[in-house]
MARKOLGU-889724 format. One record per atom (N, C-alpha, C, CB): x, y, z; residue in one letter. Coordinates in steps of 0.1 Angstrom, whole numbers, plus 5000, padded with zeros to 4 digits. Atoms other than C-alpha are relative to their C-alpha. Glycine has a CB too. Layout:
BEGIN
XYZa;...
This chain:
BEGIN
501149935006x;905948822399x;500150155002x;498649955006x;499649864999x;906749152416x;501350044991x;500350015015x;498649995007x;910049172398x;499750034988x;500949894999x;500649975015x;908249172365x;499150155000x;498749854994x;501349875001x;905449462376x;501150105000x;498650035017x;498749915000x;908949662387x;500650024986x;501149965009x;498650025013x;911149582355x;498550094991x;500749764993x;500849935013x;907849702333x;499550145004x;498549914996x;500649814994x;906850012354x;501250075002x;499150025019x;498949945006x;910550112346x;500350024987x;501049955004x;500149975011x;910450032313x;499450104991x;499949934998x;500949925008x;907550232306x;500250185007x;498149915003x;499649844998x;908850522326x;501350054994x;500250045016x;499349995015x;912150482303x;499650074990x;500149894994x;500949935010x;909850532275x;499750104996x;499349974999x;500549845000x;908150842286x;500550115001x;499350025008x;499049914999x;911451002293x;500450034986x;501149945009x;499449975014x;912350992259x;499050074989x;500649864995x;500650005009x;909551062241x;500250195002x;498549905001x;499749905003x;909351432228x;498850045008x;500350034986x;501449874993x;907151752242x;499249964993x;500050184999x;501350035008x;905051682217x;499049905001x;500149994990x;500550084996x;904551362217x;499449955017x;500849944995x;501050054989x;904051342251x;498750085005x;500849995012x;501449925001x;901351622248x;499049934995x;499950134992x;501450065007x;899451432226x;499349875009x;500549924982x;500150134991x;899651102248x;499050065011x;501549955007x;500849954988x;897951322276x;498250044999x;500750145002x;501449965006x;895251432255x;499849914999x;499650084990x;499850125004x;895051102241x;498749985014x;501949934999x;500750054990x;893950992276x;499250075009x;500849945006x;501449904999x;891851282285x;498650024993x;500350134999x;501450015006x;889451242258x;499849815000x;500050084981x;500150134998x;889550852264x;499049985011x;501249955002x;500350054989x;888550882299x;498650125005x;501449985011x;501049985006x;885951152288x;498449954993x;500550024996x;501450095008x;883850942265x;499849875013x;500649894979x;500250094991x;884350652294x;499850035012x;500949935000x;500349964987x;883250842322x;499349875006x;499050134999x;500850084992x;881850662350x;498350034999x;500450025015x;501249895001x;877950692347x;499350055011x;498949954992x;500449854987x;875850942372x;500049845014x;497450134996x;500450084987x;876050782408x;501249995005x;499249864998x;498850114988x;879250632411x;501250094999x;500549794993x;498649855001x;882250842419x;501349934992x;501050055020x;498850025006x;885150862400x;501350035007x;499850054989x;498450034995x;888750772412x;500850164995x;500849834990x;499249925009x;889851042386x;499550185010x;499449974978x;500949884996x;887551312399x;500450045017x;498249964998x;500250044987x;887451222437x;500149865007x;499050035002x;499650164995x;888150942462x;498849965002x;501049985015x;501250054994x;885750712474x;499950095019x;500349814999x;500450004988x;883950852508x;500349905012x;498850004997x;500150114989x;885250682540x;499249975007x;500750015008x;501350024993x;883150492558x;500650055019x;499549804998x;499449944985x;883150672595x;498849975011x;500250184999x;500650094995x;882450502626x;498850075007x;500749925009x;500949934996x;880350822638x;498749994994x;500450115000x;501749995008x;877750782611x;499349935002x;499850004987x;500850125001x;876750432618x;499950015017x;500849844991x;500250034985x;876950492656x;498350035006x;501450105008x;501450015000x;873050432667x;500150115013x;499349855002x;500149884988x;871850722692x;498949875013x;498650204991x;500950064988x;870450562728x;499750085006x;500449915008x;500949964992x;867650662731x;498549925003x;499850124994x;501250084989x;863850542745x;499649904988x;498450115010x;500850145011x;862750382710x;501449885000x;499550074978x;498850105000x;866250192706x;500149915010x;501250065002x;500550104989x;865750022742x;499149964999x;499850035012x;501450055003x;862049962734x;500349914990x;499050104996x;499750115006x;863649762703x;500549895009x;500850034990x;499650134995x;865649572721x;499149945008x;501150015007x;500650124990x;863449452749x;498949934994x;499550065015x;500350065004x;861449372722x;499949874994x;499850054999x;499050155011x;863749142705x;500249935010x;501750034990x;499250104992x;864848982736x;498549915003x;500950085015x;501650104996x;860848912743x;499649864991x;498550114997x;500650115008x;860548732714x;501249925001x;499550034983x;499250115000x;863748522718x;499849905011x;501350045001x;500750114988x;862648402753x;498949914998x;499450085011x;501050134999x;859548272736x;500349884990x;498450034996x;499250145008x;861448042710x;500149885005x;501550014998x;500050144994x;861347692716x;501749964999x;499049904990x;499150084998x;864747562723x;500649885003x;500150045003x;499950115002x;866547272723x;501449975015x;500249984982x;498849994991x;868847172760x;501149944996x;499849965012x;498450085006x;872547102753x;499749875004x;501850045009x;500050164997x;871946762775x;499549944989x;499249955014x;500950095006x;869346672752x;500549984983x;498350085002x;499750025014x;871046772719x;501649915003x;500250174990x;499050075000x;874446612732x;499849854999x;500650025011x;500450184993x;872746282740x;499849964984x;497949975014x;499950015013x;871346292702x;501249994992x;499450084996x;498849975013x;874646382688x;500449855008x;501650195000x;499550164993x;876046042712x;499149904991x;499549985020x;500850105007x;873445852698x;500250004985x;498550025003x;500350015010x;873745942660x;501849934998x;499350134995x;498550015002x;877845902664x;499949805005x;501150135015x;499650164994x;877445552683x;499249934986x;499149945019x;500250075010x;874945462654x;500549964987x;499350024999x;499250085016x;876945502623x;502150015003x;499550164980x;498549974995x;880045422642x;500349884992x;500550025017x;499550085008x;880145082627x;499849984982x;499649915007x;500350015011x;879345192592x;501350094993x;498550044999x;498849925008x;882345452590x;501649884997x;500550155013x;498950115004x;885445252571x;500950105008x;500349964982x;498449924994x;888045532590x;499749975017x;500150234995x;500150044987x;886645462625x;500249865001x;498750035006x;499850155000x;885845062620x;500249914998x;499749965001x;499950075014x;887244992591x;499249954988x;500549915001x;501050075009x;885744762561x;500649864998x;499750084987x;499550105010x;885544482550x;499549924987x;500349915006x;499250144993x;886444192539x;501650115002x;500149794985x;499049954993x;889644462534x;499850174991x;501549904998x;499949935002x;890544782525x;500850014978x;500550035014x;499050025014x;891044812482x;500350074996x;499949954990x;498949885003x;893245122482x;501149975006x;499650155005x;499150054988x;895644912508x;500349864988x;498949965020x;499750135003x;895144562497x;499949984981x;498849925008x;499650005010x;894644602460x;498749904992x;501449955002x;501250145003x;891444352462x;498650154998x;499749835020x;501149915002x;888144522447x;498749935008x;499850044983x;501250034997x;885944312463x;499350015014x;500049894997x;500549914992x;884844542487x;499350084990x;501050075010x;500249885009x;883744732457x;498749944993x;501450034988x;500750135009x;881844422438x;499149985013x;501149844996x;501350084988x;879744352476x;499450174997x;500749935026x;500749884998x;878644712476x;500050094987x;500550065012x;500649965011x;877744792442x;498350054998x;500449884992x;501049965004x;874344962434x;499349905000x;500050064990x;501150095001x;872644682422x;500949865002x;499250014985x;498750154992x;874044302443x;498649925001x;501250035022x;501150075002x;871944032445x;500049945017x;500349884987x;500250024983x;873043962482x;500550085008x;500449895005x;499649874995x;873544292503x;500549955008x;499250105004x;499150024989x;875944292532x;499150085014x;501850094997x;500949964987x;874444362568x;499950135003x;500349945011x;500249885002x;875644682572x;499250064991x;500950034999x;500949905008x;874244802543x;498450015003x;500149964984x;501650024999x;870844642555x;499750035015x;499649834996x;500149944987x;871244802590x;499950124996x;500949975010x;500349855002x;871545132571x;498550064998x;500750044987x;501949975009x;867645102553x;499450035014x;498849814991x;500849934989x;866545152593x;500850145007x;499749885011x;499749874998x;868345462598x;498850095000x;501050044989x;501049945002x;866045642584x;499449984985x;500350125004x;500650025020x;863645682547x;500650024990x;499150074995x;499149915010x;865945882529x;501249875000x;500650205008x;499250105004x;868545582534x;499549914995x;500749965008x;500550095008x;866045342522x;499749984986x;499450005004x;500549985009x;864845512494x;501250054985x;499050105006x;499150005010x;868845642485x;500549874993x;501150065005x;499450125003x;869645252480x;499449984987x;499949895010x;501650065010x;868445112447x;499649855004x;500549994979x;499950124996x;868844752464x;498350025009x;501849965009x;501350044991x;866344862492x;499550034998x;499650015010x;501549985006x;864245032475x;499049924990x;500250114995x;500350125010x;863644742450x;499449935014x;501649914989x;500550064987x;863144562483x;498550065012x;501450005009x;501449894996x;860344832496x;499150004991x;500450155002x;500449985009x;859244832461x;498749855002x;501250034988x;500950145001x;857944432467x;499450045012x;500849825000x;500850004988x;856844482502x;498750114999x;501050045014x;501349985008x;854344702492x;499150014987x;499950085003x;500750095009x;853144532463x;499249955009x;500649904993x;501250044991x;851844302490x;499050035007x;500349965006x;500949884991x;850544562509x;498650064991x;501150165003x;500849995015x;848744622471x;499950204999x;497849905002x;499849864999x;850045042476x;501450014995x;499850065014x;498949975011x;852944982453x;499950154991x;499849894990x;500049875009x;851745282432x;500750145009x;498150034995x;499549834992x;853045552462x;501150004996x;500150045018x;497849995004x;857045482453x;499649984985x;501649825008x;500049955021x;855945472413x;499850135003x;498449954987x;500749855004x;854345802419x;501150084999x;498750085012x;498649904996x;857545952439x;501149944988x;500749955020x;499050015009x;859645772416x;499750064983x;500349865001x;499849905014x;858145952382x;500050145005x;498650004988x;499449875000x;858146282397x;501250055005x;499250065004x;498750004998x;861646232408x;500850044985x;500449865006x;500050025016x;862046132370x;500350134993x;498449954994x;500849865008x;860046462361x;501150105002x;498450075008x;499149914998x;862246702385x;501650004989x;500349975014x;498550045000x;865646562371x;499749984981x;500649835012x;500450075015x;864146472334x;500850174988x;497449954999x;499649895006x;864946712303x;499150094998x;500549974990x;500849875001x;863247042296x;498849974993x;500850114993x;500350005011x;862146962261x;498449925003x;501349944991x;500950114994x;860046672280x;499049985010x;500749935004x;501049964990x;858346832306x;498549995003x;500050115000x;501850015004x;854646872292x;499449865001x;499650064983x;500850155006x;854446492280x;500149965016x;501149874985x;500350084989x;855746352315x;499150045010x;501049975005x;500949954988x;853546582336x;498649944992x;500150205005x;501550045006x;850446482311x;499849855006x;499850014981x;499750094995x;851546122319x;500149935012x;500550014997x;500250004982x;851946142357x;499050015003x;500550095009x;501349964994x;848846292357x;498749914996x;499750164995x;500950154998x;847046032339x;500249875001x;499349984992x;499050164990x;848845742356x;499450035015x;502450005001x;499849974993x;848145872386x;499250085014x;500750024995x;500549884995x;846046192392x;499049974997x;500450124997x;501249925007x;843346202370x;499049875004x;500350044982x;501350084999x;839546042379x;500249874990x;498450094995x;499950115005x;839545662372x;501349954996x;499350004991x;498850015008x;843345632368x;500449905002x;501050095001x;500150134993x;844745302368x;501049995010x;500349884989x;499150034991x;847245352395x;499850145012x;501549994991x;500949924996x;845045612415x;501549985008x;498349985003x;499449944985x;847145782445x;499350065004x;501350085001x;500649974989x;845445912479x;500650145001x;500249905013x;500049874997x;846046262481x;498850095004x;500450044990x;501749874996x;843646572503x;499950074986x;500450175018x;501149895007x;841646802485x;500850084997x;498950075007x;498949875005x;843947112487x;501249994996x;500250095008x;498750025007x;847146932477x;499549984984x;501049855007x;500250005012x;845146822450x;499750114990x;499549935000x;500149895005x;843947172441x;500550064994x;499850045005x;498649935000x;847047332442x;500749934989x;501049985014x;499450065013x;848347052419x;499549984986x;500349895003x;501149955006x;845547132398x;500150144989x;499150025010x;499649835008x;846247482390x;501350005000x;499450165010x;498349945011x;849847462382x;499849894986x;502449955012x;499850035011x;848747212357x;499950024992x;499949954997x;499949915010x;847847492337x;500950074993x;499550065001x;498849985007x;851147562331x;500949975005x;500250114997x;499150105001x;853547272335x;501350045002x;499949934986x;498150005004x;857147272347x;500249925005x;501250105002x;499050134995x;859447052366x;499049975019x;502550095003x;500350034988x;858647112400x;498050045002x;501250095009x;501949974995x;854347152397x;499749905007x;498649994988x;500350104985x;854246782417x;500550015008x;500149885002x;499650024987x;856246882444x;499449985012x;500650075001x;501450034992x;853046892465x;500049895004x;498850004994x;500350154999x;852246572458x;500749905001x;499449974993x;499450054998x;855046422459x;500449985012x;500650024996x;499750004985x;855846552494x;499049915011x;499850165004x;501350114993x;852446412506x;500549855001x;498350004991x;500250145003x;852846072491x;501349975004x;499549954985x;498350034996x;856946072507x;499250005017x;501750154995x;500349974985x;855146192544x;499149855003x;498950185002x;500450124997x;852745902540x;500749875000x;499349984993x;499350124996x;855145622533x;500649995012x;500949974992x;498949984991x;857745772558x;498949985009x;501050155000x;500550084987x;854645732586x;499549905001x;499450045006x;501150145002x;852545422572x;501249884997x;498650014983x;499550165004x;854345182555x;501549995004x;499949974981x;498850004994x;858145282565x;500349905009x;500250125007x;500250044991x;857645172599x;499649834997x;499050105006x;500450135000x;855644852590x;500949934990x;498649994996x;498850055009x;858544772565x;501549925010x;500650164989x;498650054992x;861644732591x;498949925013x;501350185007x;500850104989x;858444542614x;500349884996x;498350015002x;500850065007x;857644312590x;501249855001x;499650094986x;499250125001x;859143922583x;501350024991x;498949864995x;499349975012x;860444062550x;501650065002x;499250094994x;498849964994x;862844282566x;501049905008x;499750105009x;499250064990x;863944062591x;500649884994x;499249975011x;499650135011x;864643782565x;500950054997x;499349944987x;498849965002x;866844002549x;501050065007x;499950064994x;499149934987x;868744132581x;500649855004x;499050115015x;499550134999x;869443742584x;500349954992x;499549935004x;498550045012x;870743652553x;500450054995x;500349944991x;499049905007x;872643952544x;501749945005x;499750195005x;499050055000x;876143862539x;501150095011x;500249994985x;499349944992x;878743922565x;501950014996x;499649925013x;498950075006x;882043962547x;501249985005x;500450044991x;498850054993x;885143762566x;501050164995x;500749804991x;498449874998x;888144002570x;501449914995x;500550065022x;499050055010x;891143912547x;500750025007x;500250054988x;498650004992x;893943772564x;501350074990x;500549815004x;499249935002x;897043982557x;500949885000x;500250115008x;498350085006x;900243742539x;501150045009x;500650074982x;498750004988x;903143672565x;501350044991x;500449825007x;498550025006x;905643602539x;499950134987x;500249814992x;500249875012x;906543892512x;500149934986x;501350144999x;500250095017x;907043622482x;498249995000x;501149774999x;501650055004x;903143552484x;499250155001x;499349865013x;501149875002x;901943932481x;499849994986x;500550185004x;500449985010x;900544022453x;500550094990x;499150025003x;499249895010x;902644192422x;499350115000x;500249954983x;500449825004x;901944552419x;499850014989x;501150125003x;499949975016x;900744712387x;500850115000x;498550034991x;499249935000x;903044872374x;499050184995x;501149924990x;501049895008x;901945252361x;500050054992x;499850105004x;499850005009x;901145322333x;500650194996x;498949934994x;499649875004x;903045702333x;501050014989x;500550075011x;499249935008x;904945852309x;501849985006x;499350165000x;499349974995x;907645962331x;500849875007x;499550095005x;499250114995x;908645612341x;500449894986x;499049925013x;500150105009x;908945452308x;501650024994x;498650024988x;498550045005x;912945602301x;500849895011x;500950144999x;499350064988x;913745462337x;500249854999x;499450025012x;500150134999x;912245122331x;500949954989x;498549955000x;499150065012x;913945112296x;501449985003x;499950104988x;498149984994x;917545202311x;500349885009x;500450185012x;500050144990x;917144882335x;499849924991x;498849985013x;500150115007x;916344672309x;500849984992x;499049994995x;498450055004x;919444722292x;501149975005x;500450054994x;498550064992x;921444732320x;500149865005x;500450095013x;499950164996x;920044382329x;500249904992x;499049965005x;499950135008x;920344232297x;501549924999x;499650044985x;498350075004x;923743982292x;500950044990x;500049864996x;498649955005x;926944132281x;499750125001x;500549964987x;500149825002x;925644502290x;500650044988x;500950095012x;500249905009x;926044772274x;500650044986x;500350105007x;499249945010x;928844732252x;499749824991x;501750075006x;499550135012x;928044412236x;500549865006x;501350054991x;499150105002x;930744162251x;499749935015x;501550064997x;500050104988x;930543882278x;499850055012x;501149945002x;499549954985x;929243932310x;501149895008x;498550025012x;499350114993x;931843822337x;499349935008x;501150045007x;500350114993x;931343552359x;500050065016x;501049884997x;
């Protein structure tokens, strides 16, 4: 790449050697009234004019004196009153969060039944699909992690979705789930689904009333005077803070959970083939770049090669 910037910043000084007095007068002007009309505008310096100003370490060097110490011991006052957190106590947490998703990482404890970037089998892929009709234990030891794992699953959250039905407070995960909807929904659509949410939901006598205070509701009140994506975030937050301490909790208590933590499927580990005749053919790939190779083998294998006449014996 350098070789090219050289070879052309010779060529072009070639060029300028040859060209006549004249011509190269004009070329000068040329680029004096060019860089004229294209001045830089007022403020900023020009390269052509002047260099840029160095930055010098004298100018930024702070004077110590009595207010400069008075900052600091002010700043230090307020860091001493910070609440902090002790290494023991955050090490012990980081131990604890590492031991808990130690059996969920496939590079620490593997997976199973096997690995199908190794083995070639997808049905590691087929048990932990989005929507399964019978989850694997791990996955159903993840829903007590925490809410945010419950609520990312669509399996458990269909499963959270019945358990409070019974509870007859099904409408808090509708609510979060249309203004999830709302956030993520299209522009064009905004007005209708916030009118919609609001009378599903919000509005006196609604048939799927939600429990929201006074000043969340206020607040969600006066932005509905003028409608965008995020005007329920309020209320959304509320009605996520309530599940996450009411019904969360009584969800991983409950029989429901525990049913399903007992017949979630545990999937055997796929014995590995002794013998190499009983693996499993490879697919071949479908590239480009292998299709003269494979062709050139297939004539050299056919009977009487290449030229036609008998193979020998």
């Amino acid at each position: 790449m350098w070789d090219l910037v050289v070879m052309q910043a010779r060529e072009q000084l070639r060029a300028a050697k040859q060209r006549r007095k004249g011509d190269r007068l004009v070329v000068a002007c040329q680029e004096q009234t060019y860089w004229l009309v294209h001045r830089p505008p007022p403020g900023v310096p020009s390269v052509l004019e002047q260099a840029p100003e160095r930055g010098s370490c004298t100018a930024r060097r702070v004077l110590m004196n009595a207010d400069f110490y008075k900052r600091e011991i002010e700043c230090c006052r307020r860091a001493l009153g910070r609440t902090r957190v002790k290494s023991s106590v955050s090490l012990e947490a980081y131990l604890k969060f590492s031991n808990q998703h130690r059996p969920h990482d496939p590079i620490m404890s593997g997976c199973l039944p096997s690995n199908p970037w190794i083995t070639d089998d997808d049905t590691y892929w087929a048990m932990n699909a989005p929507r399964v009709a019978e989850p694997t234990q791990l996955r159903v030891e993840r829903w007590a992690f925490s809410f945010q794992e419950l609520l990312q699953d669509p399996v458990g959250r269909a499963h959270f979705m019945d358990f409070l039905r019974k509870e007859f407070s099904a409408e808090n995960l509708s609510f979060w789930e249309a203004c999830k909807e709302l956030r993520h929904g299209g522009q064009a659509q905004v007005p209708a689904l916030v009118d919609a949410v609001y009378q599903q939901f919000l509005a006196p006598g609604a048939a799927r009333w939600v429990n929201i205070d006074s000043q969340t509701m206020e607040r969600t009140l006066e932005g509905l005077r003028r409608p965008h994506r995020y005007v329920l975030d309020a209320a959304q937050l509320h009605i996520y803070m309530l599940m996450k301490k009411d019904s969360y909790p009584r969800f991983l208590k409950s029989d429901m959970y525990k049913a399903l933590l007992a017949e979630a499927v545990i999937p055997p580990e796929t014995k590995r083939r002794v013998f190499p005749f009983m693996w499993k053919p490879r697919r071949s790939s479908p590239s480009p770049a292998l299709l003269p190779a494979s062709a050139s083998g297939d004539c050299a294998a056919a009977p009487g090669g290449p030229g036609g006449g008998p193979g020998e014996a």
